[in-house]
C-alpha positions as CSV (number, residue, x, y, z in Angstrom):
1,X,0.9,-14.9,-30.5
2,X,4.3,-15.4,-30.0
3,X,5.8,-16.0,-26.4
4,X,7.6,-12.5,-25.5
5,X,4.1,-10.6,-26.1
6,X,2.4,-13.2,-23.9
7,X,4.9,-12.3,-21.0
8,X,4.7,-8.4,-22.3
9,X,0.8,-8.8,-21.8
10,X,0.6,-10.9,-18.3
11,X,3.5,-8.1,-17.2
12,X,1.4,-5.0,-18.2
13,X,-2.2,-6.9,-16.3
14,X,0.3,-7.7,-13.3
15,X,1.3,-3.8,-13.4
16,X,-2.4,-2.6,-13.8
17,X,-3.5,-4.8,-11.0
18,X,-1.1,-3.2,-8.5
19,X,-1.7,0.3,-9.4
20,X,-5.8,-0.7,-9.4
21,X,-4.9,-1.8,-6.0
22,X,-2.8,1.1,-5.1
23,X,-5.8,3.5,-6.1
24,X,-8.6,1.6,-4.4
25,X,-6.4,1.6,-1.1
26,X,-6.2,4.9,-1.3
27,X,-9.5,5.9,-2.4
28,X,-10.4,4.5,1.2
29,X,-7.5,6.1,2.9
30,X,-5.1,3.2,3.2
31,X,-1.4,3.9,2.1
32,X,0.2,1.6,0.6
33,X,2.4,-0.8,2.9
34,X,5.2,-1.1,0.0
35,X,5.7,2.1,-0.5
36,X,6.1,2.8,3.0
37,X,8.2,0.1,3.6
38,X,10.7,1.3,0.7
39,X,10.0,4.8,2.7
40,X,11.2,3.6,6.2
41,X,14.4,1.5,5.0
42,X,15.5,4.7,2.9
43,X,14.9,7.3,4.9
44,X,15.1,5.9,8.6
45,X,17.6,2.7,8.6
46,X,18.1,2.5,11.8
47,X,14.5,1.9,12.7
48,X,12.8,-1.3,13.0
49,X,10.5,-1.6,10.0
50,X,6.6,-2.0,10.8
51,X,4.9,-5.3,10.4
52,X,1.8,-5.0,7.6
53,X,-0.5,-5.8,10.7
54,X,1.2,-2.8,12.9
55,X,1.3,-0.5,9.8
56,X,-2.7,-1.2,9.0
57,X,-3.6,-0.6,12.7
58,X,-1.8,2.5,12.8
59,X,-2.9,3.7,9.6
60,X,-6.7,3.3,11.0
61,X,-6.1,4.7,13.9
62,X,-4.3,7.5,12.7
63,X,-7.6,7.9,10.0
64,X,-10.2,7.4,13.1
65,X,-8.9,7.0,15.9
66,X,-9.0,10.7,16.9
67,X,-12.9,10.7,16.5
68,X,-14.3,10.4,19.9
69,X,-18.0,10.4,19.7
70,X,-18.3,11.1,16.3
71,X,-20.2,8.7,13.9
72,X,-18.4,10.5,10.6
């Protein structure tokens, strides 16, 4: 196998792996943090952009948070 379809191959599982990881986040309601940082820079510059740990906490609170004495 030569060396550029080696780097094609690891690129294309590298690519799969992110979108398998995209999917699974959102199949459990989690957005992706990229994609919303790539969101905030464009489309509000002038505010601060979220930390992954203040993004995820809002995220689940936005999700559940509104549930009051609800188990589902």
């Amino acid at each position: 196998m030569a060396n550029g379809s080696f780097t094609g191959l690891v690129r294309d599982v590298e690519k799969a792996g992110r979108y398998l990881g995209q999917a699974l986040r959102l199949m459990v309601g989690q957005p992706d943090y990229e994609v919303y940082v790539a969101h905030a820079k464009s489309v509000h510059p002038d505010r601060p952009v979220m930390s992954y740990e203040a993004f995820f906490h809002e995220r689940q609170q936005a999700r559940y948070g509104s549930r009051t004495g609800r188990c589902c």
